[in-house]
Structures are given as C-alpha cells and as structure tokens.
N, C-alpha and C positions, 0 to 999 in steps of 0.2 A: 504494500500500500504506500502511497507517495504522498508527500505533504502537498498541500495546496499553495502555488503559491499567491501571494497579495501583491498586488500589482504595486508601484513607487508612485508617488504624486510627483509631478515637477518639479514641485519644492524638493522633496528626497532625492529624486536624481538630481538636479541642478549640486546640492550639496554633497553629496557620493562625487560625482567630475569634480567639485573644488578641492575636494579632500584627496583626490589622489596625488601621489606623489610621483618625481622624478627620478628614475632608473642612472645612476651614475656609475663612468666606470672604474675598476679597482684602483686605478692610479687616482681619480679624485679623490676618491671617497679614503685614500693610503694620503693624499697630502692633508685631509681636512683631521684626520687623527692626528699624524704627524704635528699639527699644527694645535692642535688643542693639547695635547701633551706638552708641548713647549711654553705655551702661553700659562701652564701651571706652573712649572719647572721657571718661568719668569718671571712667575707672578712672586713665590717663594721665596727666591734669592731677591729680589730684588725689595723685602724687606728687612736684609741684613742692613748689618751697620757692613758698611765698605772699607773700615780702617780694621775689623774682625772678621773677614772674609779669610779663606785658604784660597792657595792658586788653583787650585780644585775647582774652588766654586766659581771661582772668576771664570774660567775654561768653562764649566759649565754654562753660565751667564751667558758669555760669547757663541759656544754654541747652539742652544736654545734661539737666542736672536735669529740666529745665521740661519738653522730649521724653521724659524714662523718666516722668515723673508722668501726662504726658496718656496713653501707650502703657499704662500701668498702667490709667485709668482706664475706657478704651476695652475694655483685657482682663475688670476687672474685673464691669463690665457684664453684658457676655457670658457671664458666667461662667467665664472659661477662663484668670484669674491664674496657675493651677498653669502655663501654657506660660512661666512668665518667673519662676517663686521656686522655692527648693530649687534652687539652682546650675545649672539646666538652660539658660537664657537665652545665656549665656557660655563659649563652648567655644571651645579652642586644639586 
C-alpha cells in the first residue's frame, strides 16, 4: 500500500526552490574549511600579548594569514567569496 501523496501549494514549492542549495566542488568546499580553520587558528593567536608569543606561534600566525589569503583567492576566482565574508565562515 503506498502513501498518498499531498500535493505542494506554490507557497511550499516557491520555498522548497529557495531552500535548495549549491553543489560545490571538493577544491571549494577544501579552501572554505581551509579557511575557516585559519580564521580560528587567527582569531586565537592573535589575542596573545606579542612580547609572550614563541616563534612557534609567530610561524603559526604567518601561516594561518598566508592559508585564509590563498582560501580567499581560490574563492574568489570562482566566484563564491560570499561563502567566507559577512561572518558566515566562523560559526561557534
């Protein structure tokens, strides 16, 4: 026996089409992590004090930057920056 189905109102489709999402491929969807890992990893160090930093951290600090600029770049290419500004990148 098969369920019946209920037809959508236009209202319901209309919002089902706005709700879907964009299919991206492994290289973006690999710089927008990359880059949200960095952007924490930045966020962290960069509330030391800078005279009690190790060169450790500093090295880190530099790298992280240097990973959110290539992730940006990568994004912005593609056109799909908006996945990483406007606060959207960084969620607790």
């Amino acid at each position: 026996m098969s369920t019946p189905t209920i037809p959508m109102s236009a209202a319901d489709r209309a919002a089902h089409e706005a709700a879907s999402f964009v299919r991206v491929s492994p290289e973006i969807s690999r710089a927008v992590a990359r880059y949200e890992v960095a952007a924490l990893r930045v966020e962290e160090l960069a509330g030391l004090d800078a005279r009690h930093m190790t060169g450790a951290q500093f090295d880190s600090l530099a790298l992280a930057q240097d990973t959110m600029a290539e992730s940006r770049q990568v994004l912005e290419q593609a056109g799909l920056l908006h996945l990483v500004d406007a606060g959207s990148a960084v969620t607790r």
